[in-house]
C-alpha positions in Angstrom: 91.2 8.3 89.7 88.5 10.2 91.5 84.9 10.1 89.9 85.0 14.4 89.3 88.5 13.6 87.1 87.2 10.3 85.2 83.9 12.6 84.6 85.8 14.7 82.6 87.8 12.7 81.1 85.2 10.9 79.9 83.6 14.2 79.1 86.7 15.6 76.9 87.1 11.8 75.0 83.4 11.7 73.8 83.6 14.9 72.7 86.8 14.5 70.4 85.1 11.5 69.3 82.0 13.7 68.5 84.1 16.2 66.6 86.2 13.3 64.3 82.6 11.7 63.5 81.6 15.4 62.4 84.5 15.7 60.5 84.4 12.4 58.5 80.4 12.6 58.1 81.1 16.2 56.6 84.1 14.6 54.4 82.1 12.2 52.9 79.0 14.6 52.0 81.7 16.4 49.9 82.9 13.4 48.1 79.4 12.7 47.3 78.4 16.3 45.8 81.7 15.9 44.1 80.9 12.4 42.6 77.5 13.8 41.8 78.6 16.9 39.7 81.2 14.8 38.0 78.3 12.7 36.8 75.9 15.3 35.5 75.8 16.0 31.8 76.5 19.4 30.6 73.7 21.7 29.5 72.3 20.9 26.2 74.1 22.9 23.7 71.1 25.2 21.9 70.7 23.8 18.4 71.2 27.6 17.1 74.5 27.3 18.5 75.6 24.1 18.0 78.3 24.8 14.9 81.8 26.1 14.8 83.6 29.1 12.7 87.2 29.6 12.2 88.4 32.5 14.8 89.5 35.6 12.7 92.9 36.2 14.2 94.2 32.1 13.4 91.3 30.3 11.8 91.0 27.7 14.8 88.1 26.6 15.0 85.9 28.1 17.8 82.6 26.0 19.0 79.8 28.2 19.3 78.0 26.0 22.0 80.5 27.3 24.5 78.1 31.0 24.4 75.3 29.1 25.8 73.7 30.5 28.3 74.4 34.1 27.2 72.9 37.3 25.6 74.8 37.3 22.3 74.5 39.9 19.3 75.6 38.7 16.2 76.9 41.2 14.1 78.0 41.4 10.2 81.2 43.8 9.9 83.3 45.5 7.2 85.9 47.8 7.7 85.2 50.2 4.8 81.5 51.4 5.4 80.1 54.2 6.2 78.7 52.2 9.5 82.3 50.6 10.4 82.3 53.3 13.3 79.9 51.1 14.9 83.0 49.3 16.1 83.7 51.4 18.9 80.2 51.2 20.2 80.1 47.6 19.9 82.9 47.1 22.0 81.7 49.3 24.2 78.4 47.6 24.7 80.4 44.2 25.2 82.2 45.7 27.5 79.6 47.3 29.5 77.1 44.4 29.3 79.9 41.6 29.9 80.2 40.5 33.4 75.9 40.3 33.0 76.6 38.0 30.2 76.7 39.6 26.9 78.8 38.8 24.4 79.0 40.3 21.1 80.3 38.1 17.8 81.6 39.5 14.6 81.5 37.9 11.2 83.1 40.1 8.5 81.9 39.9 5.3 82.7 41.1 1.7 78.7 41.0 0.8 77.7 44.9 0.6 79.8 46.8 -1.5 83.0 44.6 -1.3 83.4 46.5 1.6 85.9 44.4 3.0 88.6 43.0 0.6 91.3 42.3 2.9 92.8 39.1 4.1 91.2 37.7 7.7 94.8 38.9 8.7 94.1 42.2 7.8 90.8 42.7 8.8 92.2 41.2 12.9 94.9 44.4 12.3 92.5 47.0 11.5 90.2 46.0 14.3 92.8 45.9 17.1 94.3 49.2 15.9 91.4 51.4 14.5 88.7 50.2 17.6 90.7 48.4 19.9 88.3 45.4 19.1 88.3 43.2 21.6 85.0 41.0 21.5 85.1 37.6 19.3 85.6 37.5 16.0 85.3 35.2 13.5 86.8 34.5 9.8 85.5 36.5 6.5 82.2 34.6 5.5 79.4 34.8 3.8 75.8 36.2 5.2 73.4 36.7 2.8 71.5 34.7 0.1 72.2 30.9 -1.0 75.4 31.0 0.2 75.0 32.3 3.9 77.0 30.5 6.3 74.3 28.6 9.0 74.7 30.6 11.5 73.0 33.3 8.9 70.9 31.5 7.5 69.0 30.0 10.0 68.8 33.5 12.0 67.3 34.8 8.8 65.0 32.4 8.9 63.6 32.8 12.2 63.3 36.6 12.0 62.3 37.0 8.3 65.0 39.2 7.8 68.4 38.8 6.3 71.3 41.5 6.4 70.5 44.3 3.7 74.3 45.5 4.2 76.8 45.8 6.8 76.5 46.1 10.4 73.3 44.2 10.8 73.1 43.2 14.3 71.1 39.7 15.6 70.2 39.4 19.7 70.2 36.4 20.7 68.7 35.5 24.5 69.9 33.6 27.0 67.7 30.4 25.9 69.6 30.1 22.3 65.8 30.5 21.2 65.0 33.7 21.6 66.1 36.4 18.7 65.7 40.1 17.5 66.9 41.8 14.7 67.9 45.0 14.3 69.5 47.0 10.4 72.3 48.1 10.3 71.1 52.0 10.9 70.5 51.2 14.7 73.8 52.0 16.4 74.7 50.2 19.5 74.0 53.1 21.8 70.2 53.0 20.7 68.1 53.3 23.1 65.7 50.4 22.6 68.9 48.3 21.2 69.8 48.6 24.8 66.8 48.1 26.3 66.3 45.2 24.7 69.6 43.9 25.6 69.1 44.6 28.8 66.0 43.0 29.1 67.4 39.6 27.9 70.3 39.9 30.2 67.6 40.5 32.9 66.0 36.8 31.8 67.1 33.7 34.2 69.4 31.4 32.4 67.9 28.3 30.9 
């Protein structure tokens, strides 16, 4: 073989050697990241969070922890008030506000007025129907006084204010720590309601 040839042949081999070193180097970097995320532990779940409530359409069980990380309003419902138009702009603002990170929760209630007498069956009809409701909802429950489910309670506690009637709305920020509360007479649309949402979505995540 003449020294020019064997150059290159020399040349080409070193170079597909080069290449299959890259490619195995780069192989095991990706098992390592992939190792590495396996391992880490999930984001602390915040301890507002960190409870369940029967869904409103079945009554599984839903974990709240799973909303960590986003802008949540909390929101006591009826479907027989004079706010239960509030509905549409609810869904609206979850709707809106979603792919940012907002998500709104319902928890009707038979508190104010007995307001809402149905069955959890019949209160999942009239919000699919009558408002096309599609954001989370959970089972009828309690919100005020004594007997106010956790969730309730403990907002209640860290604002100073518990629901006066229906369609009291909670925000909740990003950090599970952060939380506002608004009556029921501020509609979705408000203007500093949405402000204020938008500033929490605007907040890094925790």
């Amino acid at each position: 073989m003449k020294r020019s040839a064997f150059l290159r042949h020399s040349a080409r081999r070193s170079s597909r050697q080069t290449r299959a070193s890259r490619l195995v180097a780069a192989a095991a970097l990706a098992a390592l990241f992939a190792v590495s995320a396996a391992a880490a532990p999930p984001a602390a779940c915040p301890a507002l969070l960190d409870r369940s409530f029967p869904r409103l359409q079945d009554e599984k069980p839903q974990d709240l922890c799973k909303y960590g990380g986003k802008v949540l309003v909390v929101v006591n419902t009826a479907s027989y008030c004079g706010f239960t138009p509030q509905y549409k702009g609810l869904e609206a603002l979850n709707e809106r506000y979603r792919a940012r990170g907002l998500v709104v929760l319902g928890f009707p209630t038979n508190d104010f007025g007995a307001q809402e007498p149905g069955s959890n069956k019949d209160i999942a009809t009239f919000c699919e129907n009558t408002f096309g409701v599609k954001f989370p909802m959970f089972a009828k429950t309690t919100v005020k006084g004594a007997d106010a489910n956790p969730l309730f309670a403990e907002l209640a506690r860290r604002t100073g204010a518990s629901p006066g009637w229906n369609f009291h709305k909670y925000v909740i920020g990003r950090d599970g720590r952060t939380v506002r509360s608004y009556p029921s007479k501020v509609a979705p649309e408000d203007g500093a309601f949405v402000a204020d949402v938008e500033r929490l979505l605007d907040a890094p995540a925790p």
